[in-house]
C-alpha positions as CSV (number, residue, x, y, z in Angstrom):
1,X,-0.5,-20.6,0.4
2,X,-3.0,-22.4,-1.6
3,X,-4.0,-19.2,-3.5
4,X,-0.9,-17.8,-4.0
5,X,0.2,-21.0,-5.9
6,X,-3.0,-21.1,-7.9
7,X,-2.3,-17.3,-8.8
8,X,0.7,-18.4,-10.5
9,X,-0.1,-21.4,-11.8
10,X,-2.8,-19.5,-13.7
11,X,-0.1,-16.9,-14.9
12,X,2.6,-19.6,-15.8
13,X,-0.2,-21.4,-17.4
14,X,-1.1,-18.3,-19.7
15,X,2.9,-17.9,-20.7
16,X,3.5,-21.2,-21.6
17,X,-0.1,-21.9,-23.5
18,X,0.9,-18.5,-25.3
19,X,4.3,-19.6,-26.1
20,X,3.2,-22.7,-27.5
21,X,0.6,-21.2,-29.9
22,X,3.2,-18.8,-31.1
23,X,5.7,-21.0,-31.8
24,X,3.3,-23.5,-33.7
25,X,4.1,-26.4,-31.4
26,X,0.5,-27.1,-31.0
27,X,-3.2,-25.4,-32.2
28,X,-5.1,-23.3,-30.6
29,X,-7.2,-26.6,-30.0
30,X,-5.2,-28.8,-29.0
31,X,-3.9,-26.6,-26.4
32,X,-7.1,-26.2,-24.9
33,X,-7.1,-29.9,-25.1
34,X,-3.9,-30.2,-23.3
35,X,-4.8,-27.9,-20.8
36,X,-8.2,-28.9,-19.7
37,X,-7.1,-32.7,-19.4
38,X,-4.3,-31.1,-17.3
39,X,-6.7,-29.0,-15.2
40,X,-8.8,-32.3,-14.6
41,X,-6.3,-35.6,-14.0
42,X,-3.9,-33.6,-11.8
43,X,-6.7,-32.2,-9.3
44,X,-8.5,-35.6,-9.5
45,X,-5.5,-37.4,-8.4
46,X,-4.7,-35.1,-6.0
47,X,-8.3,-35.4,-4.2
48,X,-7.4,-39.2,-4.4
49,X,-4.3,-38.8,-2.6
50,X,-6.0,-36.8,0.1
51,X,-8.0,-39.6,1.0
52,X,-4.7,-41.7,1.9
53,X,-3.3,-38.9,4.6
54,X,-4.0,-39.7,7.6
55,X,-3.8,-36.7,10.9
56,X,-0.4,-37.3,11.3
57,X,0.8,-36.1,8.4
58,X,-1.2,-33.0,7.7
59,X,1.3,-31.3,5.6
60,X,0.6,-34.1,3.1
61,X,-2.7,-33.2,3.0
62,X,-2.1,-29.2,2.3
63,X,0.3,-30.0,0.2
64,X,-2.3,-31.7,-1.7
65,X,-4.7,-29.5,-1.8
66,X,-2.7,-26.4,-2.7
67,X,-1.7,-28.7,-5.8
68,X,-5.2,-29.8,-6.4
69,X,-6.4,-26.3,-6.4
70,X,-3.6,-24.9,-8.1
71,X,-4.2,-27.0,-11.3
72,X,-8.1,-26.4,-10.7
73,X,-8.9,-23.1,-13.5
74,X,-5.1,-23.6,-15.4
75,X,-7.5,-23.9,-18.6
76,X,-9.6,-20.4,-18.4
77,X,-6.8,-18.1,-19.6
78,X,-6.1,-19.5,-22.8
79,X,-8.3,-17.6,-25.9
């Protein structure tokens, strides 16, 4: 599960940084900027989260980490 979301995360990621270059909504750099301050906050406060769930709740904590990883490389794509 974790993988498959963080395969199209990645993709998604790619269309939508694309689409915003394109349509001049941002720069090149700023995008980049975006998207790397994305790729680190959201897998941060996910790895905090995890350290709140407890056993009995362990769907929390896959849920969590198939977000954390998911948002982990949503910055390599963009060139």
């Amino acid at each position: 599960m974790p993988y498959i979301v963080f395969w199209f995360m990645i993709v998604a990621s790619s269309v939508i940084a694309d689409s915003m270059i394109k349509a001049n909504t941002l720069s090149k750099t700023n995008v980049r900027k975006l998207f790397n301050s994305i790729s680190l906050i959201v897998p941060m406060s996910a790895v905090i989260g995890l350290t709140f769930v407890t056993c009995a709740h362990p769907y929390a904590g896959v849920g969590l980490l198939t977000i954390g990883l998911a948002f982990t490389y949503i910055d390599r794509n963009i060139k």
